[in-house]
PDBQT receptor file of N, H, CA, C and O in Angstrom, charges set to zero:
ATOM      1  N   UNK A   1      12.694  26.638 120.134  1.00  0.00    +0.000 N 
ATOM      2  CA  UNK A   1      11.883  27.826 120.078  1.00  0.00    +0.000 C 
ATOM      3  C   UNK A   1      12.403  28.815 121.127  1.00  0.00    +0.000 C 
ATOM      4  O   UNK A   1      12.648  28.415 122.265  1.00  0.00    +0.000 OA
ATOM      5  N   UNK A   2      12.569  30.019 120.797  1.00  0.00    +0.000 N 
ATOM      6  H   UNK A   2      12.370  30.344 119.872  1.00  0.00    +0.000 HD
ATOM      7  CA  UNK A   2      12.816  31.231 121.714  1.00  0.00    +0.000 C 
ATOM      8  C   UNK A   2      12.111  31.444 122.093  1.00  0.00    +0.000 C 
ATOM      9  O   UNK A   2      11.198  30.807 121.570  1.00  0.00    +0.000 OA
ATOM     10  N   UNK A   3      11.529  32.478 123.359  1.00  0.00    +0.000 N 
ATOM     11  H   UNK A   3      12.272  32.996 123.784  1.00  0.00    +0.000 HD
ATOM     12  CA  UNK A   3      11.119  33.302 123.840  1.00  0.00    +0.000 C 
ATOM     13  C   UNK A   3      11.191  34.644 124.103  1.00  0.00    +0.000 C 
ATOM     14  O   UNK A   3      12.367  34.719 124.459  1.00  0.00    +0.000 OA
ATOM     15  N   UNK A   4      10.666  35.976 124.190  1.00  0.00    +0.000 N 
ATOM     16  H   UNK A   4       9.711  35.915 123.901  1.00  0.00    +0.000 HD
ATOM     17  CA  UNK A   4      11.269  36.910 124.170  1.00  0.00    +0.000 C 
ATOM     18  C   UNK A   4      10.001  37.878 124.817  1.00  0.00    +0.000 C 
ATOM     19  O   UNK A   4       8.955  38.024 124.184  1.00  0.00    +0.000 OA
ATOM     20  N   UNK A   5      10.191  38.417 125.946  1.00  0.00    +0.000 N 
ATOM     21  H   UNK A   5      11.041  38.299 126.460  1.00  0.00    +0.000 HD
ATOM     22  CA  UNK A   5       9.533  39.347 126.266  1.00  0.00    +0.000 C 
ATOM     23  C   UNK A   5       9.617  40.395 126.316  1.00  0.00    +0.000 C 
ATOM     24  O   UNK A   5      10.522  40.708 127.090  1.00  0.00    +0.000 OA
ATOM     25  N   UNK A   6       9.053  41.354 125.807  1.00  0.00    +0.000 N 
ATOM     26  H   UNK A   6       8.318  41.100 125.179  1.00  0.00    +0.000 HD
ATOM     27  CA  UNK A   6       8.777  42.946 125.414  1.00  0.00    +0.000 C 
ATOM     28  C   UNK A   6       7.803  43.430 126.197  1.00  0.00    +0.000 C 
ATOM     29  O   UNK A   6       6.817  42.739 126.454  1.00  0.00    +0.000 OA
ATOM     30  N   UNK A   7       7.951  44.639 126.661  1.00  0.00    +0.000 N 
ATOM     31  H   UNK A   7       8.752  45.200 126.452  1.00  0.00    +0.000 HD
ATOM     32  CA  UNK A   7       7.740  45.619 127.422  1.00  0.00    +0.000 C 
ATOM     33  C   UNK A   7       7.081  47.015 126.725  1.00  0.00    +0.000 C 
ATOM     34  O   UNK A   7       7.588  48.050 127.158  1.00  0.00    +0.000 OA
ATOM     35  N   UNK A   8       6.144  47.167 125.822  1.00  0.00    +0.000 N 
ATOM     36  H   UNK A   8       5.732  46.327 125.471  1.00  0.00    +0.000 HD
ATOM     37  CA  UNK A   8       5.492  48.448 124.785  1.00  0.00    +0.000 C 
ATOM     38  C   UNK A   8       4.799  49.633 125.415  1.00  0.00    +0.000 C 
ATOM     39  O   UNK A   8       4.048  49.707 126.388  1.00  0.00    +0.000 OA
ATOM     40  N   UNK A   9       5.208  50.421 124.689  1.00  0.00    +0.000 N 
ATOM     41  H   UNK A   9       5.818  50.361 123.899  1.00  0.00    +0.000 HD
ATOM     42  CA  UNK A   9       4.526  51.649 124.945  1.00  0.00    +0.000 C 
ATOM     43  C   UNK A   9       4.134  52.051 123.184  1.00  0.00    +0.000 C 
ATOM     44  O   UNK A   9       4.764  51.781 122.161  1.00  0.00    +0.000 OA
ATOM     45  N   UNK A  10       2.865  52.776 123.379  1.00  0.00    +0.000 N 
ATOM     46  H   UNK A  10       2.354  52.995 124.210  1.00  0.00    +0.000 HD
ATOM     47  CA  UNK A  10       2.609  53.188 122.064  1.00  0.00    +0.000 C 
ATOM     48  C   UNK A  10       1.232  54.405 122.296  1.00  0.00    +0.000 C 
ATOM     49  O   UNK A  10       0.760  54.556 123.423  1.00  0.00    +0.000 OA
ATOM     50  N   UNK A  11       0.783  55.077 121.284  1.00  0.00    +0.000 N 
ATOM     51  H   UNK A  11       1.166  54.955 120.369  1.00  0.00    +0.000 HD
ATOM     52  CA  UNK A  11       0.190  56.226 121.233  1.00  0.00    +0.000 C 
ATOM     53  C   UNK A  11      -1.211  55.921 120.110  1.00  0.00    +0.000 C 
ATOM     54  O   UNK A  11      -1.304  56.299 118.942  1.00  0.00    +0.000 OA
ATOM     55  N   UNK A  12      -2.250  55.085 120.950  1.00  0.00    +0.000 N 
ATOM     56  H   UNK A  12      -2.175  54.778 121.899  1.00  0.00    +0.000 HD
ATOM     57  CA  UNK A  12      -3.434  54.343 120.079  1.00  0.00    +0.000 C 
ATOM     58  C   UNK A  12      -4.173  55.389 119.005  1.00  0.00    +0.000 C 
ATOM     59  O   UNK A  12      -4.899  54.923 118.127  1.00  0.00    +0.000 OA
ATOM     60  N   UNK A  13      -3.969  56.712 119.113  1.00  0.00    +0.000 N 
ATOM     61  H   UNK A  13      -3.379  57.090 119.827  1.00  0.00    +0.000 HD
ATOM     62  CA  UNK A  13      -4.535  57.516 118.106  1.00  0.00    +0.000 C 
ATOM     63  C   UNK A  13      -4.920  57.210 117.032  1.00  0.00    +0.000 C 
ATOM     64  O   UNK A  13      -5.976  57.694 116.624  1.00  0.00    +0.000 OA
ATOM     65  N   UNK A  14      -4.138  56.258 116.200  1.00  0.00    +0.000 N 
ATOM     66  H   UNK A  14      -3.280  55.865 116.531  1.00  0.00    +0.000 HD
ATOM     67  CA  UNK A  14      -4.492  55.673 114.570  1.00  0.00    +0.000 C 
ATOM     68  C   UNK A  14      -4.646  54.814 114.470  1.00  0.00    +0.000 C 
ATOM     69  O   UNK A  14      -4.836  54.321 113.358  1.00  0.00    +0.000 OA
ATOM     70  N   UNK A  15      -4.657  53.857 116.010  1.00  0.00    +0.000 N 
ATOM     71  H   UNK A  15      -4.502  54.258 116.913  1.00  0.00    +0.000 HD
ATOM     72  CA  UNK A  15      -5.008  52.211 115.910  1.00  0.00    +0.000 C 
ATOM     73  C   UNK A  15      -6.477  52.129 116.348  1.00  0.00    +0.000 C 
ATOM     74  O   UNK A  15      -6.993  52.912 117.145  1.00  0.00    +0.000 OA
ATOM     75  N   UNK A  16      -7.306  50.763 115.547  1.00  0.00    +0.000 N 
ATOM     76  H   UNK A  16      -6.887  50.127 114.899  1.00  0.00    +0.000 HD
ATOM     77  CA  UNK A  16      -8.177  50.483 116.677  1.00  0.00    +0.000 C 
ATOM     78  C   UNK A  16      -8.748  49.423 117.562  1.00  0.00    +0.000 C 
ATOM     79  O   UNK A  16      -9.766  48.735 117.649  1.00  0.00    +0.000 OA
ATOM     80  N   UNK A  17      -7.418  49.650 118.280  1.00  0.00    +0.000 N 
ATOM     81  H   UNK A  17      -6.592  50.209 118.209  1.00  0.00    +0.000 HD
ATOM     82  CA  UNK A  17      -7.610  49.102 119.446  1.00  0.00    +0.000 C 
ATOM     83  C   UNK A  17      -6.260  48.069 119.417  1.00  0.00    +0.000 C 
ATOM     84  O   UNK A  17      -5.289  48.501 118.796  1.00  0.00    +0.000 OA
ATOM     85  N   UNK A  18      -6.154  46.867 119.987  1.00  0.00    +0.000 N 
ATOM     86  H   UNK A  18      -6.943  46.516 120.492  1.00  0.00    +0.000 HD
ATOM     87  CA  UNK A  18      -5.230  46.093 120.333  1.00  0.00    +0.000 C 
ATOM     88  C   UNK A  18      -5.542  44.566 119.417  1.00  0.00    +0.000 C 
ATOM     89  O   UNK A  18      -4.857  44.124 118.495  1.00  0.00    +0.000 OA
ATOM     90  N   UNK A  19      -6.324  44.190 119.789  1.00  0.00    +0.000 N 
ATOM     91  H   UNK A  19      -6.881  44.549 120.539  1.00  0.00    +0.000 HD
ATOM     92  CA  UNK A  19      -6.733  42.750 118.723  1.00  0.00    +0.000 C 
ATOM     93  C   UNK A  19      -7.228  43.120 117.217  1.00  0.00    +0.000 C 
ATOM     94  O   UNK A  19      -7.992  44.014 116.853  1.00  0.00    +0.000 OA
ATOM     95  N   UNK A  20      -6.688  42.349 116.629  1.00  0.00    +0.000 N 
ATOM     96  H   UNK A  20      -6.067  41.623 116.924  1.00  0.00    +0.000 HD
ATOM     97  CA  UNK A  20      -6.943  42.326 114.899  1.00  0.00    +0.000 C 
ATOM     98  C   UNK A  20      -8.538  41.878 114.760  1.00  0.00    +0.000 C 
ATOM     99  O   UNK A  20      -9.148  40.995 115.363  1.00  0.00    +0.000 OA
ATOM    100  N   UNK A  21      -8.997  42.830 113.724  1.00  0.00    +0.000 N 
ATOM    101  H   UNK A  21      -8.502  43.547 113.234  1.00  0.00    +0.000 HD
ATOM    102  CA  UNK A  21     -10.538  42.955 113.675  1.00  0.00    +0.000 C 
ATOM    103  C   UNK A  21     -11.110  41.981 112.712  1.00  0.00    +0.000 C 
ATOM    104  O   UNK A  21     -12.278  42.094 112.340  1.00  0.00    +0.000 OA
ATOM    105  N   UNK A  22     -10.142  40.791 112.190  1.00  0.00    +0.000 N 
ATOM    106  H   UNK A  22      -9.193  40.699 112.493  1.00  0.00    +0.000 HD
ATOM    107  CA  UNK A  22     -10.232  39.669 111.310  1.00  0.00    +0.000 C 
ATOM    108  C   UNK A  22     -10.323  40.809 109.902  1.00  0.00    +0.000 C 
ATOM    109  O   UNK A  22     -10.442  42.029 109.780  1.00  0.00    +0.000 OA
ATOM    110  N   UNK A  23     -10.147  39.244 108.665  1.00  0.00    +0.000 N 
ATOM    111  H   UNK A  23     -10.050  38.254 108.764  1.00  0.00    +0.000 HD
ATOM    112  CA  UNK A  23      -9.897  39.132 107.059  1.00  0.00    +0.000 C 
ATOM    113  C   UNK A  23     -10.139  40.508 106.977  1.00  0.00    +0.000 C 
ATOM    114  O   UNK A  23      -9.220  41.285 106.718  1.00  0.00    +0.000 OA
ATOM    115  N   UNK A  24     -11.716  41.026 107.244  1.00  0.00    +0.000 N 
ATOM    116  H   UNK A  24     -12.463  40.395 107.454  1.00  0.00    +0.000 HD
ATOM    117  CA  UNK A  24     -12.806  41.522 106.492  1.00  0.00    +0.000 C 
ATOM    118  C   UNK A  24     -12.172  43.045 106.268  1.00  0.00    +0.000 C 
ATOM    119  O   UNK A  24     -11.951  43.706 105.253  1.00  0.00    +0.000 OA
ATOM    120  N   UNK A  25     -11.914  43.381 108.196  1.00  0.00    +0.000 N 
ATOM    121  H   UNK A  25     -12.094  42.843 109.020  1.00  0.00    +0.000 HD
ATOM    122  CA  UNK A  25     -11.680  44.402 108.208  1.00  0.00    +0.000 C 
ATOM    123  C   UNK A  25     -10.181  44.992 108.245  1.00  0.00    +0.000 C 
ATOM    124  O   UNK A  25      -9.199  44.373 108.654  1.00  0.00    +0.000 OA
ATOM    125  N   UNK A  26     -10.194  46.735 107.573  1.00  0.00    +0.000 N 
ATOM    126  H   UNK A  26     -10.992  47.237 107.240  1.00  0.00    +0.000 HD
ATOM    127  CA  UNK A  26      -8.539  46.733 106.970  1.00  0.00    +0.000 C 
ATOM    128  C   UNK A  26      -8.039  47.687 107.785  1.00  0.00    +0.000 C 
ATOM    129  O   UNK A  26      -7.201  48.515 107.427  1.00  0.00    +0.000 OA
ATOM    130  N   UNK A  27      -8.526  47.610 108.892  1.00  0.00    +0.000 N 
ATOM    131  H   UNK A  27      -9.206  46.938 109.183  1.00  0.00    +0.000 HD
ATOM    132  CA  UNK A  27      -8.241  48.970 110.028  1.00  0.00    +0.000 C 
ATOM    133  C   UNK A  27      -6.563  48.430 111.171  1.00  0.00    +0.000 C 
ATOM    134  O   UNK A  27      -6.054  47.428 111.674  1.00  0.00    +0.000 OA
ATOM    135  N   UNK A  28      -6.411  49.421 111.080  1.00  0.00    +0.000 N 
ATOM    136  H   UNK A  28      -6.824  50.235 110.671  1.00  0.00    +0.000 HD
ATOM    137  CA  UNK A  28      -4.606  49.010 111.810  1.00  0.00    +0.000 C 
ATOM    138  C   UNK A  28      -5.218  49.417 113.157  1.00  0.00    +0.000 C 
ATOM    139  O   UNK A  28      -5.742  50.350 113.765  1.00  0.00    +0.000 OA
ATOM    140  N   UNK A  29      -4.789  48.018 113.251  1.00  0.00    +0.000 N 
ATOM    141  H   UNK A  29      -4.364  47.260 112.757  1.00  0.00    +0.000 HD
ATOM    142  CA  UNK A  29      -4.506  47.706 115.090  1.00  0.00    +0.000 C 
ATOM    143  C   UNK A  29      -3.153  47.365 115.425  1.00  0.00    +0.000 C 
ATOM    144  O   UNK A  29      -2.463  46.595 114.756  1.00  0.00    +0.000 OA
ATOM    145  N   UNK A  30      -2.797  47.932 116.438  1.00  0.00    +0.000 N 
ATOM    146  H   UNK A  30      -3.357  48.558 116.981  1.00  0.00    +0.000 HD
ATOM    147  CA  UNK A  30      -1.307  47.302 117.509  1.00  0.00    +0.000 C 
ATOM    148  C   UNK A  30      -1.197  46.589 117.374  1.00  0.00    +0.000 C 
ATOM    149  O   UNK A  30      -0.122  46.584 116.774  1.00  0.00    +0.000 OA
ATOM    150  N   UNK A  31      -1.686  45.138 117.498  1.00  0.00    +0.000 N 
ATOM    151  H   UNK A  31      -2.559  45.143 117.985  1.00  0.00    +0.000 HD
ATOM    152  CA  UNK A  31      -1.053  43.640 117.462  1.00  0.00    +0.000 C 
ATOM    153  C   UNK A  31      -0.732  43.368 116.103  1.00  0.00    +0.000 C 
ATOM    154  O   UNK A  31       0.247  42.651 115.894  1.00  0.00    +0.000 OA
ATOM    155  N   UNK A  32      -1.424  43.842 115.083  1.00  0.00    +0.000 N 
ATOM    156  H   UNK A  32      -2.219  44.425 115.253  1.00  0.00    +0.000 HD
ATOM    157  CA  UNK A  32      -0.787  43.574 113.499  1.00  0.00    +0.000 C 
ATOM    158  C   UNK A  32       0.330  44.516 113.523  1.00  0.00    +0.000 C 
ATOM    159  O   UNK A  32       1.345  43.837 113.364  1.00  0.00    +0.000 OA
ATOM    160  N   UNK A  33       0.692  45.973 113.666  1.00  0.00    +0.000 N 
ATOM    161  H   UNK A  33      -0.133  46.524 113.794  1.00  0.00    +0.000 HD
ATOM    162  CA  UNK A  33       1.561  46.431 112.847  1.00  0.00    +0.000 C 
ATOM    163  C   UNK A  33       3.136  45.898 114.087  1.00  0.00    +0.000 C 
ATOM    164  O   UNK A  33       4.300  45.976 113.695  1.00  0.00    +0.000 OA
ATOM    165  N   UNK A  34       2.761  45.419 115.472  1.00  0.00    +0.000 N 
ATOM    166  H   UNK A  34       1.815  45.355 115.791  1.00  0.00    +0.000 HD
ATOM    167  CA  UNK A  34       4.050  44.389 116.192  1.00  0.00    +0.000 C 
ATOM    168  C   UNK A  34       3.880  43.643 115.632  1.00  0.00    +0.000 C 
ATOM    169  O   UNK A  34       4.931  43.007 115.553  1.00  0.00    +0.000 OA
ATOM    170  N   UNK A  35       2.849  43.025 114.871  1.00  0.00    +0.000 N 
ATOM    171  H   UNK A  35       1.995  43.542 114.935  1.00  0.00    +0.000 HD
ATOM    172  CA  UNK A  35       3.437  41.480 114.175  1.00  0.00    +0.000 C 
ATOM    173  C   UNK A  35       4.348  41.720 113.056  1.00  0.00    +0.000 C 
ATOM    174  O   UNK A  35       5.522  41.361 112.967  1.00  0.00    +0.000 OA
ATOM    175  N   UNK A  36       3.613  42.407 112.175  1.00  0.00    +0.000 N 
ATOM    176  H   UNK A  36       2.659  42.699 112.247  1.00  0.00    +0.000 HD
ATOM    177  CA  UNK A  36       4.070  42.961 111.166  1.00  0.00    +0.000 C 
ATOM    178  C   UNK A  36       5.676  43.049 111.449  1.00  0.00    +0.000 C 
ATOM    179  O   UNK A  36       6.280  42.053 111.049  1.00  0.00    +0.000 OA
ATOM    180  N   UNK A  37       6.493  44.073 112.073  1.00  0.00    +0.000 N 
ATOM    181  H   UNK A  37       6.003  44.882 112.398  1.00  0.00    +0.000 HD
ATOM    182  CA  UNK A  37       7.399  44.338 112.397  1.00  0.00    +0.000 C 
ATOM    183  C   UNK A  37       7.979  43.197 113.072  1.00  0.00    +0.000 C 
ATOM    184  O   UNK A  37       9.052  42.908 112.542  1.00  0.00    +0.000 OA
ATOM    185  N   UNK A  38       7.680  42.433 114.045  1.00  0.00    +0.000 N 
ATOM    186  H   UNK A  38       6.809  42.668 114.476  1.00  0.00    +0.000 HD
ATOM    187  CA  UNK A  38       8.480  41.167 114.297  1.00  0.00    +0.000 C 
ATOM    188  C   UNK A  38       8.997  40.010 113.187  1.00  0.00    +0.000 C 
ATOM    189  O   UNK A  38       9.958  39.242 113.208  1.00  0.00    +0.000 OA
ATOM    190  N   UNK A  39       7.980  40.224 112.262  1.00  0.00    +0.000 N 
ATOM    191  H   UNK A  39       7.199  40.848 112.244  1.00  0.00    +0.000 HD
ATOM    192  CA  UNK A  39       8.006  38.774 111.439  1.00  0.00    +0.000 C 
ATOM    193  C   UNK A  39       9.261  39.416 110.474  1.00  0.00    +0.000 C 
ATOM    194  O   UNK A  39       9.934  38.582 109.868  1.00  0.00    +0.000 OA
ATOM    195  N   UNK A  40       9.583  40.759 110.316  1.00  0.00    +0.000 N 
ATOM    196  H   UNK A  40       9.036  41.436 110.809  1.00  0.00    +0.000 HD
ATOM    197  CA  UNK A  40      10.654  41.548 109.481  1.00  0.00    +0.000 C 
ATOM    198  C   UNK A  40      12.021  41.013 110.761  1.00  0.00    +0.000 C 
ATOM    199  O   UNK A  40      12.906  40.282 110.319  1.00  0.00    +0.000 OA
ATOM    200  N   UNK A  41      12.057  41.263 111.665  1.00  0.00    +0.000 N 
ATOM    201  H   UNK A  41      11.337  41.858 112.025  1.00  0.00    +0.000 HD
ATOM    202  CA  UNK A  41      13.035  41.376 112.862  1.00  0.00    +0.000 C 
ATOM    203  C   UNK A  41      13.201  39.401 112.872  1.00  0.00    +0.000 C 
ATOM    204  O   UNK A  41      14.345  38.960 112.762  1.00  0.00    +0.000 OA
ATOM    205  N   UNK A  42      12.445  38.752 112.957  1.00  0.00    +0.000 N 
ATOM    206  H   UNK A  42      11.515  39.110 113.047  1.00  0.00    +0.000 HD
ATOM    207  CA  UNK A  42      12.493  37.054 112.806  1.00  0.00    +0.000 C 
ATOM    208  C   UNK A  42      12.873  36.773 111.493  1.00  0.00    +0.000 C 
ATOM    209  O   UNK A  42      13.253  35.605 111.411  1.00  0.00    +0.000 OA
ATOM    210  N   UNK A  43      12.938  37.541 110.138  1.00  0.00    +0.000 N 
ATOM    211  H   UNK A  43      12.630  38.490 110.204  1.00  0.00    +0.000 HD
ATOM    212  CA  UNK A  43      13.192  37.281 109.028  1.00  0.00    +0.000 C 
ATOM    213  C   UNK A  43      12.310  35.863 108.229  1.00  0.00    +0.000 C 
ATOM    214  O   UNK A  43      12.612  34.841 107.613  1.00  0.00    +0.000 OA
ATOM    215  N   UNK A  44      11.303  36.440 108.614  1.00  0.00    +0.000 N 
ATOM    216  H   UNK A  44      11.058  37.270 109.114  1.00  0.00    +0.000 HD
ATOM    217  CA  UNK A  44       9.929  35.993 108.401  1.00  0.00    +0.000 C 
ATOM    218  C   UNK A  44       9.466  34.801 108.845  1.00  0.00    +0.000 C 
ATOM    219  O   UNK A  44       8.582  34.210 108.225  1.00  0.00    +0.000 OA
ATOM    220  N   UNK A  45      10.168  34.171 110.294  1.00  0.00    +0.000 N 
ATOM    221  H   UNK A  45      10.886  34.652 110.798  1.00  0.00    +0.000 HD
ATOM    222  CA  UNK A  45       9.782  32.889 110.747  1.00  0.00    +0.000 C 
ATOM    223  C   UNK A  45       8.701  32.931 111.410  1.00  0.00    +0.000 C 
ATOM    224  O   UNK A  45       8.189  34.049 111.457  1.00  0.00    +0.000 OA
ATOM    225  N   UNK A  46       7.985  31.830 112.121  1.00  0.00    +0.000 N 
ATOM    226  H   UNK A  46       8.401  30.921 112.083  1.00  0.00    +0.000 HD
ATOM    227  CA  UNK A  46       6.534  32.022 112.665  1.00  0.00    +0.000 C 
ATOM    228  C   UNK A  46       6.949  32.898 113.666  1.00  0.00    +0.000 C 
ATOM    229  O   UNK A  46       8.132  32.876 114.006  1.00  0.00    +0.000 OA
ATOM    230  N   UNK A  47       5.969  33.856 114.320  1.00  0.00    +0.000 N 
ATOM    231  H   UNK A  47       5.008  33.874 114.043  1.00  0.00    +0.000 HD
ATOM    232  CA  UNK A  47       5.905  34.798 115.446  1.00  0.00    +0.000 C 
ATOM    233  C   UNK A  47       4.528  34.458 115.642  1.00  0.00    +0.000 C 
ATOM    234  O   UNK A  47       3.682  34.451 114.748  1.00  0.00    +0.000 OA
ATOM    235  N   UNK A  48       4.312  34.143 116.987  1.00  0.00    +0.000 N 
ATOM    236  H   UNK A  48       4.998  34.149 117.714  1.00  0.00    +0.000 HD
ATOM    237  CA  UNK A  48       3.447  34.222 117.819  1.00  0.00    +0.000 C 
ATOM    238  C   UNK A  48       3.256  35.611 119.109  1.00  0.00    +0.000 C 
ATOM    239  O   UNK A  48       4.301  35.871 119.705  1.00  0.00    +0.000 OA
ATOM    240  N   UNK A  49       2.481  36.126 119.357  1.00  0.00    +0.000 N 
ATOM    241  H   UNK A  49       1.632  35.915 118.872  1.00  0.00    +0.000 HD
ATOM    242  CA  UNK A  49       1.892  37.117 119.977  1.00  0.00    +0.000 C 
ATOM    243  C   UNK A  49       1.315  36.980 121.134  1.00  0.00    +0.000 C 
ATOM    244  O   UNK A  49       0.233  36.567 120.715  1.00  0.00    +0.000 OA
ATOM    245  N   UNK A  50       1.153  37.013 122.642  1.00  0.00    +0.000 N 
ATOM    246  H   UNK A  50       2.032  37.348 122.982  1.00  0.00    +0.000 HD
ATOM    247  CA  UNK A  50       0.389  37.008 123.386  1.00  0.00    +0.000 C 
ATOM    248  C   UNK A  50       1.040  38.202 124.451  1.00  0.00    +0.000 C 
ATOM    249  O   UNK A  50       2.209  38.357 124.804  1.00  0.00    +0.000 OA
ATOM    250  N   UNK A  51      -0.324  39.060 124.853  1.00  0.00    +0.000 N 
ATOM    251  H   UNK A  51      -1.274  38.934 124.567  1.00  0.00    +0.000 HD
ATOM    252  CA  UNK A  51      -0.451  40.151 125.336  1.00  0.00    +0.000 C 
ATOM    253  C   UNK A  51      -1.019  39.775 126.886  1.00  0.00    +0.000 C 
ATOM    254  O   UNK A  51      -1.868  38.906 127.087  1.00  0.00    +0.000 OA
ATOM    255  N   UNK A  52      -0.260  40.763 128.155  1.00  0.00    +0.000 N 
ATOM    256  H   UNK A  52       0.429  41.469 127.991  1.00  0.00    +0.000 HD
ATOM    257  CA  UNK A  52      -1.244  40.651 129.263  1.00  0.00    +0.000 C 
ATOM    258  C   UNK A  52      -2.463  41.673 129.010  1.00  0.00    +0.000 C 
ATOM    259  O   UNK A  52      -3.516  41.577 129.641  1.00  0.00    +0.000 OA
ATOM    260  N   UNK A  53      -2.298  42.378 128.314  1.00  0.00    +0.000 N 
ATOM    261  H   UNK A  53      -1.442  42.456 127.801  1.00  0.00    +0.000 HD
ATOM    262  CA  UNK A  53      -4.046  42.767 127.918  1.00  0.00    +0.000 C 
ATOM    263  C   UNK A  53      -4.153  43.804 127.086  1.00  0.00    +0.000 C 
ATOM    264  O   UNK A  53      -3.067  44.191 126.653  1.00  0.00    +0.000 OA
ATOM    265  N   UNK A  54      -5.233  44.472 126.660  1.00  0.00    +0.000 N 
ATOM    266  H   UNK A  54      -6.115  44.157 127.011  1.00  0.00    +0.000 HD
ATOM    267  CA  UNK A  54      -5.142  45.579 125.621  1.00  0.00    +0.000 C 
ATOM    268  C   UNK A  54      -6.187  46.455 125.443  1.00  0.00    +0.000 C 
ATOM    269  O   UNK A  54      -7.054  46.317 126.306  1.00  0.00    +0.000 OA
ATOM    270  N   UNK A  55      -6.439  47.426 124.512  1.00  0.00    +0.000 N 
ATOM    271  H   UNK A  55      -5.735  47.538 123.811  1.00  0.00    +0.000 HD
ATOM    272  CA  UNK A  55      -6.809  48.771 124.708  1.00  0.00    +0.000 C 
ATOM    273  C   UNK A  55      -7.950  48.710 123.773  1.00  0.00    +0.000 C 
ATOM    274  O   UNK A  55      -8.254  47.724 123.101  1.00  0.00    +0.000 OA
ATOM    275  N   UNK A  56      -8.458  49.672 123.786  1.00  0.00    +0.000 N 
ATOM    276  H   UNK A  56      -8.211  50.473 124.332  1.00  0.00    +0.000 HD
ATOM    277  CA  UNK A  56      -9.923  49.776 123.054  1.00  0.00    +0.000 C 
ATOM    278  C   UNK A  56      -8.959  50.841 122.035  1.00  0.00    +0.000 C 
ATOM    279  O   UNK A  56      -7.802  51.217 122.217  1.00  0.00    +0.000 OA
ATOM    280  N   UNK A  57      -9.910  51.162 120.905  1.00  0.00    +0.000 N 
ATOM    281  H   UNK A  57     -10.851  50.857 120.757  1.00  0.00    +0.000 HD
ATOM    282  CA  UNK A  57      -9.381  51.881 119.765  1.00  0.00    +0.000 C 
ATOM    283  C   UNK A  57      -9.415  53.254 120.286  1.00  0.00    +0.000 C 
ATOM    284  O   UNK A  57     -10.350  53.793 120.880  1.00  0.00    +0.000 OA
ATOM    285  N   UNK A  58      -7.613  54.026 119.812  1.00  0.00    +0.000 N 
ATOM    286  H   UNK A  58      -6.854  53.588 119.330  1.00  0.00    +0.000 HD
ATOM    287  CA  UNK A  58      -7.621  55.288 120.313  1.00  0.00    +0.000 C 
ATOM    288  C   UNK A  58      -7.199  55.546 121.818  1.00  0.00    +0.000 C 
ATOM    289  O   UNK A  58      -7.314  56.665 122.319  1.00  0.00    +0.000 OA
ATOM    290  N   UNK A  59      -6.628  54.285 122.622  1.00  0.00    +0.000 N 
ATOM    291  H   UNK A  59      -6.535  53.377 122.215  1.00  0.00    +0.000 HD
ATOM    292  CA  UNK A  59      -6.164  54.191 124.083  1.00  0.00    +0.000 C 
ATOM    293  C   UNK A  59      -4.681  54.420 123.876  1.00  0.00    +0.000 C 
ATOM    294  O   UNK A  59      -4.235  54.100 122.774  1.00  0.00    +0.000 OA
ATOM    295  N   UNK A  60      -3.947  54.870 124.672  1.00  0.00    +0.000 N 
ATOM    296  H   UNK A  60      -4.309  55.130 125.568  1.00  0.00    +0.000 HD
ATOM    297  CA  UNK A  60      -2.614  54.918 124.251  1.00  0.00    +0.000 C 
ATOM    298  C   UNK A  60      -2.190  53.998 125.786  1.00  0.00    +0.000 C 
ATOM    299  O   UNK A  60      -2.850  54.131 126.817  1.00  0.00    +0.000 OA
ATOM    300  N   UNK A  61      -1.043  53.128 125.674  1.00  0.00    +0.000 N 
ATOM    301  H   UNK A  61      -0.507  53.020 124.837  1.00  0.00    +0.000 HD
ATOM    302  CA  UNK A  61      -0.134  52.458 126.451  1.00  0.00    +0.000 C 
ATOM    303  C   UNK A  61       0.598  52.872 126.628  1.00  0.00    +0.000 C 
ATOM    304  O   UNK A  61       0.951  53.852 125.972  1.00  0.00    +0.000 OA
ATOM    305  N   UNK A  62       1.580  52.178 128.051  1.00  0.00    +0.000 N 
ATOM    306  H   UNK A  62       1.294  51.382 128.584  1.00  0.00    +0.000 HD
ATOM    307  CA  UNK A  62       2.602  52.482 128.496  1.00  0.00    +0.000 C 
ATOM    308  C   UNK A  62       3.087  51.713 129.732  1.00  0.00    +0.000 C 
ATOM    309  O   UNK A  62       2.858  51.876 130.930  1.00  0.00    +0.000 OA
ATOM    310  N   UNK A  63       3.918  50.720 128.979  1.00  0.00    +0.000 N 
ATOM    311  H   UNK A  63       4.104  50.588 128.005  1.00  0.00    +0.000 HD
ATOM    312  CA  UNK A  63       4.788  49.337 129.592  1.00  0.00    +0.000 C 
ATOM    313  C   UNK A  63       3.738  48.890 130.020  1.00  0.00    +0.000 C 
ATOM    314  O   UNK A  63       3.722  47.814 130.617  1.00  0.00    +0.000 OA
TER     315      UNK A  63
């Protein structure tokens, strides 16, 4: 298993928030559309996710 640490910046305007809001709900958050995009970049192998912390919906980051 690899490891790989990333360093993000992003602009929360159209996300909400940082953690996925489960099944139900279809609202784009940060941690899905990096998953999303990793599991394309891994060529669809498992990707796992863990964050030192995250934003309320509409927060923007930086590293």
């Amino acid at each position: 298993m690899y490891r790989h640490r990333l360093v993000i910046s992003y602009k929360g305007t159209s996300y909400f928030g940082w953690q996925d809001l489960g099944a139900s709900e279809q609202k784009p958050t940060v941690r899905a559309s990096i998953h999303r995009a990793l599991k394309i970049i891994c060529k669809y192998q498992t990707c796992t996710i863990s964050a030192a912390s995250r934003t309320d919906a509409g927060v923007h980051a930086q590293g």
